[in-house]
N, CA, C and O atoms as CSV, one atom per row, in Angstrom:
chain,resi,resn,atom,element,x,y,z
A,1,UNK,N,N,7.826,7.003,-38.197
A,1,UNK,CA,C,8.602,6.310,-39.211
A,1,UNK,C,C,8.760,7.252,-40.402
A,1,UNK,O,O,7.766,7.666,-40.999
A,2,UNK,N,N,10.102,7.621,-40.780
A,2,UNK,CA,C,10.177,8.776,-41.628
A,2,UNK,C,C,10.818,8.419,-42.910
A,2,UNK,O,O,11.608,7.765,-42.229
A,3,UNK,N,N,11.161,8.259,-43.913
A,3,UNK,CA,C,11.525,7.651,-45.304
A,3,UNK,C,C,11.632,9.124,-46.002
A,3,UNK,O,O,10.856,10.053,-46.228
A,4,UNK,N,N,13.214,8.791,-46.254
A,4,UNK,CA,C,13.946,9.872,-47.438
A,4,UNK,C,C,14.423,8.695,-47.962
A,4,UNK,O,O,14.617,7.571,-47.500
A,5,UNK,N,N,14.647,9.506,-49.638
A,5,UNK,CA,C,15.312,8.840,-50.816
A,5,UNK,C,C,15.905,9.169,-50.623
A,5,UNK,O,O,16.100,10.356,-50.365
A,6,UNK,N,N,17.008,7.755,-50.628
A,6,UNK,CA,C,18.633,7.812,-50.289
A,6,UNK,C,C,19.166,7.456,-51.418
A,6,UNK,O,O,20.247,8.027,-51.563
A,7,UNK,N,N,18.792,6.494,-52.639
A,7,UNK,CA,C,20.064,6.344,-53.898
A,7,UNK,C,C,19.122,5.164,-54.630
A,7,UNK,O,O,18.498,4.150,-54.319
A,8,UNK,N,N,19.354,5.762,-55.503
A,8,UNK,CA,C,18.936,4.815,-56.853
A,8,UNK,C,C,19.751,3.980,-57.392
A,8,UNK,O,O,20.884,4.463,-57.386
A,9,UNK,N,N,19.710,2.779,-57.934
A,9,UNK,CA,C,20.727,1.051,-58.121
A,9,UNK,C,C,20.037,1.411,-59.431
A,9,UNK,O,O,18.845,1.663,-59.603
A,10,UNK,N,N,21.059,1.384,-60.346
A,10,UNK,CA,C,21.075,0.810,-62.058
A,10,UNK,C,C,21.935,-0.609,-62.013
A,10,UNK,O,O,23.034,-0.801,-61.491
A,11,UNK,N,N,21.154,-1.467,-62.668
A,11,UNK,CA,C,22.003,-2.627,-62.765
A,11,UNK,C,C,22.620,-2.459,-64.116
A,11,UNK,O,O,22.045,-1.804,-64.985
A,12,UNK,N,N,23.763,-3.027,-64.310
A,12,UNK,CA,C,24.680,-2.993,-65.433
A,12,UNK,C,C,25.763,-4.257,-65.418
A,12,UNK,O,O,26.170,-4.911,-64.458
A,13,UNK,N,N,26.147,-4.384,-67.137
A,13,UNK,CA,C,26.565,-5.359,-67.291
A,13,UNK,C,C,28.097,-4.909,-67.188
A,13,UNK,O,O,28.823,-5.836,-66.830
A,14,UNK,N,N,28.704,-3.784,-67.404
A,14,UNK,CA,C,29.426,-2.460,-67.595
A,14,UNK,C,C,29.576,-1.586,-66.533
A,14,UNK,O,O,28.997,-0.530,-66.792
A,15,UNK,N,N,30.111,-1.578,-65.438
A,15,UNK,CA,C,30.228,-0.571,-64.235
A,15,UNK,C,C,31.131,0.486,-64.628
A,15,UNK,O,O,30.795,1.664,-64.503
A,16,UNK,N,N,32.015,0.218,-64.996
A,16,UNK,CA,C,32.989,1.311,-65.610
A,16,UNK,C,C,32.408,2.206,-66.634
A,16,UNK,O,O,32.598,3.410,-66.457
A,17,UNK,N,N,31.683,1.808,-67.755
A,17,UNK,CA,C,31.119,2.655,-68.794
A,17,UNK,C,C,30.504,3.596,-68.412
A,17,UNK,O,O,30.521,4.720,-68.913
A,18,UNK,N,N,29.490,2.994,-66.864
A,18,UNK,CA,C,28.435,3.791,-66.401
A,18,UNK,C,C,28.734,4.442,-65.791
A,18,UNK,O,O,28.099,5.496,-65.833
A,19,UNK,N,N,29.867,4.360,-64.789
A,19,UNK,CA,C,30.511,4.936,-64.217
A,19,UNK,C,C,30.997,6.334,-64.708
A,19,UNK,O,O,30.363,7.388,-64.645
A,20,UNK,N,N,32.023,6.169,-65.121
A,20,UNK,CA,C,32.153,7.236,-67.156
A,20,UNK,C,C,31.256,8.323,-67.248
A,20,UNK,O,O,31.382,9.515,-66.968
A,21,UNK,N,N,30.021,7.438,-67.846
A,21,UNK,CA,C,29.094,8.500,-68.044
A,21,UNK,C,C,28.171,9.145,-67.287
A,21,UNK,O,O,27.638,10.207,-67.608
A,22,UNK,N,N,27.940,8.458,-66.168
A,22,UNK,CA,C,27.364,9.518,-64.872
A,22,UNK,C,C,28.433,10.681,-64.328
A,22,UNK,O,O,28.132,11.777,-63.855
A,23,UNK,N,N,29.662,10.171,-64.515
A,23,UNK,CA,C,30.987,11.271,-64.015
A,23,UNK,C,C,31.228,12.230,-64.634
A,23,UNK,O,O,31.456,13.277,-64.028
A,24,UNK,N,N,31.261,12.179,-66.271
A,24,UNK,CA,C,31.689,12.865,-67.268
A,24,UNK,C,C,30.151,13.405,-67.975
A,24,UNK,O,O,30.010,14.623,-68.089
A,25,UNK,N,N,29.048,12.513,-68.429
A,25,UNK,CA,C,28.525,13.403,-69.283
A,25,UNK,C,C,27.514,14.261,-68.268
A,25,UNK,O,O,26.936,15.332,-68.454
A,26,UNK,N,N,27.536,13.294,-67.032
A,26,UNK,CA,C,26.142,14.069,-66.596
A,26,UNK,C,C,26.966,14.716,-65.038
A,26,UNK,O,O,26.272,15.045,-64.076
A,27,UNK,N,N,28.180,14.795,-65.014
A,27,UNK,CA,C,28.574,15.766,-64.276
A,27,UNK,C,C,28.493,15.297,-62.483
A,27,UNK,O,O,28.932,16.090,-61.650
A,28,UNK,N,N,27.973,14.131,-62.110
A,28,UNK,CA,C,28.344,13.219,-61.018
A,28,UNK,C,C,29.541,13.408,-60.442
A,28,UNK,O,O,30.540,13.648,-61.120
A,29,UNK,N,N,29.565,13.317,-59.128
A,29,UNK,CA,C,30.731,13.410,-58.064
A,29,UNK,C,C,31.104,11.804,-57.968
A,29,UNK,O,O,30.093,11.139,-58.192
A,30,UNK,N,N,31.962,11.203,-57.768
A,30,UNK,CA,C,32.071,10.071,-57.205
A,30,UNK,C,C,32.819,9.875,-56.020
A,30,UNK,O,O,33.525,8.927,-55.675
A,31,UNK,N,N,32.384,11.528,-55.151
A,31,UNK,CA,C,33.103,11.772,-54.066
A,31,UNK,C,C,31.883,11.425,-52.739
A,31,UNK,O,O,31.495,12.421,-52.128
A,32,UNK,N,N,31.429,10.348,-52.406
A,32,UNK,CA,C,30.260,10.023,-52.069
A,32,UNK,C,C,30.582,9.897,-50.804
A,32,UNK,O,O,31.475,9.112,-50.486
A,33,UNK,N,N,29.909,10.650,-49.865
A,33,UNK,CA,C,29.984,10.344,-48.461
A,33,UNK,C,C,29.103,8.941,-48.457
A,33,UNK,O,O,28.677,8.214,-49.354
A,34,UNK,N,N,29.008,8.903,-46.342
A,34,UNK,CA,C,28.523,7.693,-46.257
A,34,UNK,C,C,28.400,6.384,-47.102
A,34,UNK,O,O,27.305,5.823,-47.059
A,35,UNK,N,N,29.393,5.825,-47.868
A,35,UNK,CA,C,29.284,4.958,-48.476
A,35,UNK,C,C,28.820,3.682,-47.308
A,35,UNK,O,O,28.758,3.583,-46.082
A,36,UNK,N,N,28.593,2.959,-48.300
A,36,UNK,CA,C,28.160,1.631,-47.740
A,36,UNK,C,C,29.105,0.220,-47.684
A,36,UNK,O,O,29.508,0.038,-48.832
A,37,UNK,N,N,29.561,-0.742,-46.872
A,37,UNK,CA,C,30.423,-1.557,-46.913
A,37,UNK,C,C,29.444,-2.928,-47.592
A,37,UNK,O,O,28.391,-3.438,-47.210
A,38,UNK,N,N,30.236,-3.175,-48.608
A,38,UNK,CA,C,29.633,-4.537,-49.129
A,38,UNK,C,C,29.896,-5.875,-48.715
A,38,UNK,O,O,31.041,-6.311,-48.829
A,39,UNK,N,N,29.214,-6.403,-48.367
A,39,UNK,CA,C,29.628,-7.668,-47.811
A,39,UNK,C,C,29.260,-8.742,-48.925
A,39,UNK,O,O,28.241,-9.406,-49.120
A,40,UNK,N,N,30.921,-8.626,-49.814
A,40,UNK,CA,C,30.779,-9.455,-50.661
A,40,UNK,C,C,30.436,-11.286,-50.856
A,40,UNK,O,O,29.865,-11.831,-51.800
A,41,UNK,N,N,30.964,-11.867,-49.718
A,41,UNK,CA,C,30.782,-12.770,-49.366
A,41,UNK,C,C,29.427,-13.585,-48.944
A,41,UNK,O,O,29.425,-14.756,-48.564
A,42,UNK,N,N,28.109,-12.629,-49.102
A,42,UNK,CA,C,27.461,-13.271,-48.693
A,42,UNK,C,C,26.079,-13.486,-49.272
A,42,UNK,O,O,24.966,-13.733,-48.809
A,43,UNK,N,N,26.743,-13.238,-50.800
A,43,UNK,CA,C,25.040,-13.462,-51.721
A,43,UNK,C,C,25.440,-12.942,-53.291
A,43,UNK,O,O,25.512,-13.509,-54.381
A,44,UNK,N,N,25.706,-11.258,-52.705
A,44,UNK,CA,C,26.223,-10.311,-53.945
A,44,UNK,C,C,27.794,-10.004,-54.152
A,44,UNK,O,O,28.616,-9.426,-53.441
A,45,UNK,N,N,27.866,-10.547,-55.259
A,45,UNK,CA,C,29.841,-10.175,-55.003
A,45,UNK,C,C,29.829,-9.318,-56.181
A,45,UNK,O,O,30.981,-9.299,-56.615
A,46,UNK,N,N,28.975,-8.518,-56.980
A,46,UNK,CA,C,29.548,-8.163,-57.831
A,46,UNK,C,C,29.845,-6.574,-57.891
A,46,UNK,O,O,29.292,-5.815,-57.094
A,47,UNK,N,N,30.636,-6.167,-58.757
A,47,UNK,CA,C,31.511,-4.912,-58.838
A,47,UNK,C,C,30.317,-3.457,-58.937
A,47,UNK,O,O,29.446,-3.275,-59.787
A,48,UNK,N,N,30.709,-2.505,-57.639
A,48,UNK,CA,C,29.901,-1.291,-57.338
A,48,UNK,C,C,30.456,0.090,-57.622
A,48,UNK,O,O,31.283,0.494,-56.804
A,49,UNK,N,N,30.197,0.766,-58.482
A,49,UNK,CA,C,30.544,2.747,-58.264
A,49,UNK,C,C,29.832,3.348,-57.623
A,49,UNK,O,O,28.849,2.678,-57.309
A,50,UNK,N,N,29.828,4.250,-57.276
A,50,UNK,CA,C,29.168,5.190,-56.540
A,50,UNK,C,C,28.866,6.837,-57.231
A,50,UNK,O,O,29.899,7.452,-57.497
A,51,UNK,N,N,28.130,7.238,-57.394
A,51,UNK,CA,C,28.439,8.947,-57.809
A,51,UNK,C,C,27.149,9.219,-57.238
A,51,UNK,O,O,26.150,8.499,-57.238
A,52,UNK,N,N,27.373,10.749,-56.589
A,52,UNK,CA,C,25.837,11.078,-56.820
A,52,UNK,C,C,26.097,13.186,-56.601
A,52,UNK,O,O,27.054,13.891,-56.280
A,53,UNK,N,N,24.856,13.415,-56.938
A,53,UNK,CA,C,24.737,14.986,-56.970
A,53,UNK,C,C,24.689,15.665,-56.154
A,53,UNK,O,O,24.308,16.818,-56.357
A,54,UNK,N,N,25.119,15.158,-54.668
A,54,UNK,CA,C,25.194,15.915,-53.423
A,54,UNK,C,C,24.260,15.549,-52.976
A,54,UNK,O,O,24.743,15.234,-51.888
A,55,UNK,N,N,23.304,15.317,-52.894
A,55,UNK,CA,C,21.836,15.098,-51.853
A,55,UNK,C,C,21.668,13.407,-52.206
A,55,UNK,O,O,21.794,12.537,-51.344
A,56,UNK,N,N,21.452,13.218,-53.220
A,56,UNK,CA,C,20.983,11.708,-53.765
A,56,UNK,C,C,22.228,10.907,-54.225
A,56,UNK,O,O,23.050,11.570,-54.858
A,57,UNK,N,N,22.570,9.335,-53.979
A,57,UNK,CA,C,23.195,8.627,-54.328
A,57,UNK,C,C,22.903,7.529,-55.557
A,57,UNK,O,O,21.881,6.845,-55.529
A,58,UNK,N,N,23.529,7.456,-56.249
A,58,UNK,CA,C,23.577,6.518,-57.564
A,58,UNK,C,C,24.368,5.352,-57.204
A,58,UNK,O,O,25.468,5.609,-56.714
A,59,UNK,N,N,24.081,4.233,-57.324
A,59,UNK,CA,C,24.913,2.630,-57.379
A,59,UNK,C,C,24.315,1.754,-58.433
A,59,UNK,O,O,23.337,1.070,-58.735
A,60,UNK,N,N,26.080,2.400,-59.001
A,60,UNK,CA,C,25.922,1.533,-60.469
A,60,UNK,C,C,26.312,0.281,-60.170
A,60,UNK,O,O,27.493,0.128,-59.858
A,61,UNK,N,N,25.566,-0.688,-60.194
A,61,UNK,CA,C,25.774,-2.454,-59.820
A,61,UNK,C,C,26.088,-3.148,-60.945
A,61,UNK,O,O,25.564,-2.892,-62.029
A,62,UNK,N,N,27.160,-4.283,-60.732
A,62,UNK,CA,C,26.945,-5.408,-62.224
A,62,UNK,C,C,25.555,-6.249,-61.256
A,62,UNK,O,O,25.233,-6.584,-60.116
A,63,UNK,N,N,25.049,-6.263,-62.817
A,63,UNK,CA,C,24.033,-6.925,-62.985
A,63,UNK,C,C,24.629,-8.520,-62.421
A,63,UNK,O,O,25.707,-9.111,-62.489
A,64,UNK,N,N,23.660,-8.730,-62.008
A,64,UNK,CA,C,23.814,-10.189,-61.203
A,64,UNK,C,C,22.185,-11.176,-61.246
A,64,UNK,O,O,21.484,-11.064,-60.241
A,65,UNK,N,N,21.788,-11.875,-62.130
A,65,UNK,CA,C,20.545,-12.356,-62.035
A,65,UNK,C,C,20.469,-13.621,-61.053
A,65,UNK,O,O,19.364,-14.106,-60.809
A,66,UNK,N,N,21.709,-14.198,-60.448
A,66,UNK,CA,C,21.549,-14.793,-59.336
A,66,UNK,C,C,21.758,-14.358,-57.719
A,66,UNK,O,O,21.799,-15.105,-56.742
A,67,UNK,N,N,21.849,-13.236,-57.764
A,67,UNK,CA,C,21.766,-12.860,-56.489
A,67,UNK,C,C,20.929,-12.843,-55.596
A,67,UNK,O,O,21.336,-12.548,-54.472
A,68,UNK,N,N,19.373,-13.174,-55.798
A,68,UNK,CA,C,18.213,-13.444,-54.999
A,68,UNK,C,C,18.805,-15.026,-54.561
A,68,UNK,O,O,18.956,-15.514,-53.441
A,69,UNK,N,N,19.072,-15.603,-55.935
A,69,UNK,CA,C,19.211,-17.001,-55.391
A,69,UNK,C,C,20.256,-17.453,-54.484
A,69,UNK,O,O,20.017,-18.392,-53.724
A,70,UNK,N,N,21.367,-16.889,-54.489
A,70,UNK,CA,C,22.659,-17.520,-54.162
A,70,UNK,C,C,22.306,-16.213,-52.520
A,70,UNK,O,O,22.990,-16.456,-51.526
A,71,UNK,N,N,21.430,-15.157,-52.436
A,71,UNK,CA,C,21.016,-15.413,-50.799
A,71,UNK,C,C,19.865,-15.623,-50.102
A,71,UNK,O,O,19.436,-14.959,-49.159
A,72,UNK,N,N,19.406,-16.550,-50.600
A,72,UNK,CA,C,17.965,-17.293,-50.626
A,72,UNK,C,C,17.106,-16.200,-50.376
A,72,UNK,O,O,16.684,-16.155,-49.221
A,73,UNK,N,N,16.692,-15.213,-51.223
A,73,UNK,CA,C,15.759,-14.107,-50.734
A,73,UNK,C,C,14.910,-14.560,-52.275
A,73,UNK,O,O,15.286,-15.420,-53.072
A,74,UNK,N,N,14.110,-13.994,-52.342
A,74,UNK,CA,C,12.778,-13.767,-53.133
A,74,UNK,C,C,12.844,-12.642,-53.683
A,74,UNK,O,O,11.958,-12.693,-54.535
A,75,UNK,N,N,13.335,-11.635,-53.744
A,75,UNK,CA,C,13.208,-10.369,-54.068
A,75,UNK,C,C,15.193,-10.290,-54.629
A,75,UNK,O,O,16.023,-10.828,-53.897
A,76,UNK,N,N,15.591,-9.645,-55.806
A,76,UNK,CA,C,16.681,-9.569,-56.013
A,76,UNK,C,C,16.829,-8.293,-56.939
A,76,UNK,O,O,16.603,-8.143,-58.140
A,77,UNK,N,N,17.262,-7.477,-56.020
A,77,UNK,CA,C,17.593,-5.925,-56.061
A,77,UNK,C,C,18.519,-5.054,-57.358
A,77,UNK,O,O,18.649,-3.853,-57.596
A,78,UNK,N,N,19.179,-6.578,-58.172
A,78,UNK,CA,C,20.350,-6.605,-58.864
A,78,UNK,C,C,20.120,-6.833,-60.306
A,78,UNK,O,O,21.070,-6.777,-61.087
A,79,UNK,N,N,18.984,-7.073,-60.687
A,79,UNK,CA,C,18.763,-8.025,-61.704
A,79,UNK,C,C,18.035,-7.432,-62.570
A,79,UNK,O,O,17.636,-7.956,-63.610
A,80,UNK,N,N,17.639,-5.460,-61.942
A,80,UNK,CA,C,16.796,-4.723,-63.010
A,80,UNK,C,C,17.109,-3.418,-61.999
A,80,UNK,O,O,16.484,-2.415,-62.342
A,81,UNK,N,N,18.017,-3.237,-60.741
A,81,UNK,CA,C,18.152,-2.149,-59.884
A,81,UNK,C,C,17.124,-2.173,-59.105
A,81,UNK,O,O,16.613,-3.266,-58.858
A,82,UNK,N,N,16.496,-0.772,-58.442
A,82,UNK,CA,C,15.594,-0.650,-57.578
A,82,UNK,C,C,15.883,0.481,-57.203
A,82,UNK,O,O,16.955,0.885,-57.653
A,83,UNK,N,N,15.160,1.395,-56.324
A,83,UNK,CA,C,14.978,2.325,-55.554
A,83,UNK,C,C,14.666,2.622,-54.136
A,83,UNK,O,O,13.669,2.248,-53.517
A,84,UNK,N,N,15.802,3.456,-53.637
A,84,UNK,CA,C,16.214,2.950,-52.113
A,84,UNK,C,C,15.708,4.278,-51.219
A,84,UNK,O,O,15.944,5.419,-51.615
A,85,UNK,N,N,15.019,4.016,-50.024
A,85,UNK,CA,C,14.509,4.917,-48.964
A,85,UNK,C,C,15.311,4.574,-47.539
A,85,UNK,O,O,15.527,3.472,-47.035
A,86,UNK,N,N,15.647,5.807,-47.103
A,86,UNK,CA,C,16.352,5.130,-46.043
A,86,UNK,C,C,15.285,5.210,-44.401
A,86,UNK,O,O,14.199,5.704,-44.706
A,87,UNK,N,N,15.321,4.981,-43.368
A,87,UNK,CA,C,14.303,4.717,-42.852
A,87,UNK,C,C,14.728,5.177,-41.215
A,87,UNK,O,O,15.866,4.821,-40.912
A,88,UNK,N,N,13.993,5.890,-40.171
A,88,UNK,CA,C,14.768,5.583,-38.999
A,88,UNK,C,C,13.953,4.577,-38.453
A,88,UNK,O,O,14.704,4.129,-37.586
A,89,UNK,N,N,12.931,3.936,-38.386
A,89,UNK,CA,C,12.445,3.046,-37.613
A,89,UNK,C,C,12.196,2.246,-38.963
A,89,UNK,O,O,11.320,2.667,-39.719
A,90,UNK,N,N,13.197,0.685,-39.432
A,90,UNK,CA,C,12.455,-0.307,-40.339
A,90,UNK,C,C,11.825,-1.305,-39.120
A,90,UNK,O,O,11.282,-2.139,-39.844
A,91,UNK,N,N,11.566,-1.726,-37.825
A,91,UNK,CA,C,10.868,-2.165,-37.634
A,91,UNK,C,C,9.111,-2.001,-37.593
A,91,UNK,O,O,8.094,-2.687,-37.485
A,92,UNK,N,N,9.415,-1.036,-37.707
A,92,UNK,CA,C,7.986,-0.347,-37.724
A,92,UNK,C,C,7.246,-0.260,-39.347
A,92,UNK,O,O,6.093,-0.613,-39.597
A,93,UNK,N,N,8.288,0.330,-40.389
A,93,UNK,CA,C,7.949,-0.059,-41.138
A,93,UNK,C,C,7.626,-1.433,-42.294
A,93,UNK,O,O,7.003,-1.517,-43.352
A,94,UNK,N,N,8.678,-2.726,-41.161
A,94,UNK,CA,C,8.174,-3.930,-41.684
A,94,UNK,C,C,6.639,-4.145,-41.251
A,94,UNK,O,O,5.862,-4.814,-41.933
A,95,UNK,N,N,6.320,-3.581,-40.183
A,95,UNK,CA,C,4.866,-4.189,-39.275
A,95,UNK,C,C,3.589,-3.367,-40.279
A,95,UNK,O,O,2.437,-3.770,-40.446
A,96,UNK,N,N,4.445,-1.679,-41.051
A,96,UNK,CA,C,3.437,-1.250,-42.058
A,96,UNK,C,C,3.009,-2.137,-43.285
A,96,UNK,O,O,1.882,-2.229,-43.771
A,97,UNK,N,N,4.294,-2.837,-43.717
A,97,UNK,CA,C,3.946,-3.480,-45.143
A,97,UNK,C,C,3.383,-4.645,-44.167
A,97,UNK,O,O,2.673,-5.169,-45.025
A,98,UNK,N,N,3.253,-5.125,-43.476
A,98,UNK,CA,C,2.616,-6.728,-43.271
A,98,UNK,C,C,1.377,-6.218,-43.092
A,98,UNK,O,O,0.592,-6.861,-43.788
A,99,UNK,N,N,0.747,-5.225,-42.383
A,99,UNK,CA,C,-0.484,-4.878,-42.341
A,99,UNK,C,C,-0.887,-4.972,-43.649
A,99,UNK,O,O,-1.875,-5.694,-43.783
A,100,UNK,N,N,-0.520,-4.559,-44.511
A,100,UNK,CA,C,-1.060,-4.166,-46.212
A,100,UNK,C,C,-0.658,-4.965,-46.931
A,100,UNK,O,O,-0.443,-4.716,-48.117
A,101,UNK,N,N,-0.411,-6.396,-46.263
A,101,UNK,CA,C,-0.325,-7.021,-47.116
A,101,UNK,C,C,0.382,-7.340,-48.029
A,101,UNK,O,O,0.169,-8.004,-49.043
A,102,UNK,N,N,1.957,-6.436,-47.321
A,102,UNK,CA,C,2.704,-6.170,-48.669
A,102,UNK,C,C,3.931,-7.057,-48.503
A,102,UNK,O,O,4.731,-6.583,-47.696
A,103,UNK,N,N,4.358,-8.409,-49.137
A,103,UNK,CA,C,5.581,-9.307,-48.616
A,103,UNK,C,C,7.045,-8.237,-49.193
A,103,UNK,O,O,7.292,-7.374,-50.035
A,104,UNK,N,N,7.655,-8.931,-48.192
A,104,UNK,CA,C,8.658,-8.378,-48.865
A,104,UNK,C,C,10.092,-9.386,-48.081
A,104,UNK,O,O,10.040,-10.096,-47.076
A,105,UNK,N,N,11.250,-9.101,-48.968
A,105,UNK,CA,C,12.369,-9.778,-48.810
A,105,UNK,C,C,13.480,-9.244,-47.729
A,105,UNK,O,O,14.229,-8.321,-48.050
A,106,UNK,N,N,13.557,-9.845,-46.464
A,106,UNK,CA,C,14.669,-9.099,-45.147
A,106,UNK,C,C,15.800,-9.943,-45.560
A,106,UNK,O,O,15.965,-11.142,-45.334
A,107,UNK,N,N,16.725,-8.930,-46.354
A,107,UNK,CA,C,18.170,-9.090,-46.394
A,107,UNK,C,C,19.209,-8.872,-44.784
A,107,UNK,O,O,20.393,-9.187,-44.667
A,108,UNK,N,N,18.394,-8.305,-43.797
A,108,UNK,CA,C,18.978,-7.802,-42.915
A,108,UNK,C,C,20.201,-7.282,-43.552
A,108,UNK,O,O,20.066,-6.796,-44.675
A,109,UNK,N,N,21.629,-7.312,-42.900
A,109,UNK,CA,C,22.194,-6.959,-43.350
A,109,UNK,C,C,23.702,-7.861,-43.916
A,109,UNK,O,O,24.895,-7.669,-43.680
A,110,UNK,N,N,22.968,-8.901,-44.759
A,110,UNK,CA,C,23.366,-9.574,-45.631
A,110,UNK,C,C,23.839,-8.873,-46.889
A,110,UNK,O,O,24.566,-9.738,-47.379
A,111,UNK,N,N,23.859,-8.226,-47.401
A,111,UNK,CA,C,24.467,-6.933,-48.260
A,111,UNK,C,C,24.908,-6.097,-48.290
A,111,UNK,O,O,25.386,-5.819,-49.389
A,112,UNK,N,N,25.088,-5.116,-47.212
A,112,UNK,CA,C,25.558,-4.526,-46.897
A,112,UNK,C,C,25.778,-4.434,-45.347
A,112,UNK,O,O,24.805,-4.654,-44.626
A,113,UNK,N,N,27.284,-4.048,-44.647
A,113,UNK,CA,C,27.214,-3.905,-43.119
A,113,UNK,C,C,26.518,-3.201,-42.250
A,113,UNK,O,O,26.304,-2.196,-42.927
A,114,UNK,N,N,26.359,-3.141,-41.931
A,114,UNK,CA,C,25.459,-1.959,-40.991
A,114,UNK,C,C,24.372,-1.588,-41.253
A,114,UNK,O,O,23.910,-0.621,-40.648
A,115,UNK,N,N,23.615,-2.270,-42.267
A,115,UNK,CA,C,22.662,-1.286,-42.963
A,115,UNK,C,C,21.637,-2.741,-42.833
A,115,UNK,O,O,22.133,-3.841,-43.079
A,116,UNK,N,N,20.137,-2.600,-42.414
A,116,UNK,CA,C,19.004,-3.719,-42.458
A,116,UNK,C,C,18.378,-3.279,-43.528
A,116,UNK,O,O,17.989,-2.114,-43.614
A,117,UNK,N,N,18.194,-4.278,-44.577
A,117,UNK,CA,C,18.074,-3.707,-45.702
A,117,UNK,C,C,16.165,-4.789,-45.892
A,117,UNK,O,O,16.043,-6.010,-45.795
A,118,UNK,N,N,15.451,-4.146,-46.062
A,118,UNK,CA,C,14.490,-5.540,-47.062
A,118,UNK,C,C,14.002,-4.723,-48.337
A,118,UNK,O,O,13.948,-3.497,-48.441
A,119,UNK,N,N,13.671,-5.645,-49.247
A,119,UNK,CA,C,12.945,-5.173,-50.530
A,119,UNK,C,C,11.681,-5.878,-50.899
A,119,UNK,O,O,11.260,-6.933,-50.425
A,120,UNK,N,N,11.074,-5.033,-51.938
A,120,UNK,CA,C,9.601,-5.210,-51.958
A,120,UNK,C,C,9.351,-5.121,-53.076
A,120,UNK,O,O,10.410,-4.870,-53.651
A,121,UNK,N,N,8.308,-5.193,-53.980
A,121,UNK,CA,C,7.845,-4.968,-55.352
A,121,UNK,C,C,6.420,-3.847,-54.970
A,121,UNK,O,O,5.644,-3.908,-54.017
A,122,UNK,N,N,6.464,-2.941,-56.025
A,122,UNK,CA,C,5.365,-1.621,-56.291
A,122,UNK,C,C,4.634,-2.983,-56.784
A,122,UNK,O,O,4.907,-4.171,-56.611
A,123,UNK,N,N,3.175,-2.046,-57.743
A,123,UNK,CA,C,2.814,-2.762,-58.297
A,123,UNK,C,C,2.853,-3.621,-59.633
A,123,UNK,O,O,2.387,-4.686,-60.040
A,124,UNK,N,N,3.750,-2.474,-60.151
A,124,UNK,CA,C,4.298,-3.048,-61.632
A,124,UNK,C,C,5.526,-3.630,-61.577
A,124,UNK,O,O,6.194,-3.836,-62.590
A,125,UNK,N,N,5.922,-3.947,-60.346
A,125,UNK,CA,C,6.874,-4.943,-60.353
A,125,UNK,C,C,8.465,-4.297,-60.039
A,125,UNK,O,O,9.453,-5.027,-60.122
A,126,UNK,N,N,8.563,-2.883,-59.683
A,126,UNK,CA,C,9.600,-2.466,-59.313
A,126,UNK,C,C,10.099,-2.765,-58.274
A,126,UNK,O,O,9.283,-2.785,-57.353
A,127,UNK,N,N,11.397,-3.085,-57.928
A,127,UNK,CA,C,12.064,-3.071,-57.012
A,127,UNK,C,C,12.623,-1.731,-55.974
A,127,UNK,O,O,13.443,-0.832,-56.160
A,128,UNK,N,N,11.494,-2.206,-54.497
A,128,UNK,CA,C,11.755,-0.742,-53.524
A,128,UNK,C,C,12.648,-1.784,-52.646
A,128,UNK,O,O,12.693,-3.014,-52.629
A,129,UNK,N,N,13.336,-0.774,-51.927
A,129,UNK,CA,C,14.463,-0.771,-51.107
A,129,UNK,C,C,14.104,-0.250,-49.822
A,129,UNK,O,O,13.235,0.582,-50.087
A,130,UNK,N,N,14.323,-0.266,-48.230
A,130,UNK,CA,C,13.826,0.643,-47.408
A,130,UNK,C,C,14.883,-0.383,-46.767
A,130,UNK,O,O,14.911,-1.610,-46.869
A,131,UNK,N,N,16.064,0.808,-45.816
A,131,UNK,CA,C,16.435,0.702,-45.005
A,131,UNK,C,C,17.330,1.502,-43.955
A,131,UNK,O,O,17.679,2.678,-44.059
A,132,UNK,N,N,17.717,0.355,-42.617
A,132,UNK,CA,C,17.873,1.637,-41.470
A,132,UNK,C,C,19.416,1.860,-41.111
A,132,UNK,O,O,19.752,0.688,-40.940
A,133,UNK,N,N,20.181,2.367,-40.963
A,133,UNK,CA,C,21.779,2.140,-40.539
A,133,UNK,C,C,21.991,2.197,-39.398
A,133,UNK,O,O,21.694,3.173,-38.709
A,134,UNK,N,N,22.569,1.117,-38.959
A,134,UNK,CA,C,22.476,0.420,-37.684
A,134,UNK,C,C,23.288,1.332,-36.838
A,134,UNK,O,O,24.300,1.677,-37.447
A,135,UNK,N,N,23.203,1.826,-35.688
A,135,UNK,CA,C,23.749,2.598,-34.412
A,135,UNK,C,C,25.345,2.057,-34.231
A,135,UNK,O,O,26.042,2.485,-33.311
């Protein structure tokens, strides 16, 4: 089970501003391979950019503080961002966090297409991300 950082989520009230200034001051591509398809319809509808520095991806999100609720998950990815690992085996790594005790929220791929997504809290309460892109 192997985990690379794949893209960091800023939540924002402002996608465009942020957008802006990851493009312009800090020199961001918003020429982003592998993007991800949102499946607006089914929890999170709100407005996404993309930029990132060639290796790592940035998703600037509107902030959404009902998005745990409106897709009955426990964990809501949107509401302070989070930090995303991408994974080739997440079954394996769901069976790691249950060993340790560690709950966490299976969006499957309720947020995005293709992609099995669940999230988790560190200990201070950050929002982790780990997921696999489906074959």
């Amino acid at each position: 089970m192997k985990l690379t950082l794949h893209h960091i989520n800023l939540s924002t009230s402002d996608v465009e501003q942020m957008d802006n200034f990851y493009q312009h001051i800090l020199g961001l591509d918003d020429k982003v391979e592998g993007l991800p398809t949102l499946e607006k319809n089914k929890g999170y509808a709100g407005d996404v950019a993309f930029v990132s520095d060639g290796a790592i991806q940035m998703h600037l999100a509107q902030k959404d503080i009902h998005a745990g609720f409106n897709a009955q998950q426990f964990v809501n990815p949107v509401s302070r961002g989070h930090i995303a690992f991408r994974t080739d085996d997440i079954a394996s790594f769901k069976q790691h966090l249950t060993a340790n005790n560690i709950p966490f929220a299976d969006w499957g791929n309720q947020a995005v297409a293709g992609w099995q997504q669940i999230f988790f809290y560190d200990p201070d309460g950050n929002v982790i991300e780990v997921h696999q892109v489906d074959e």
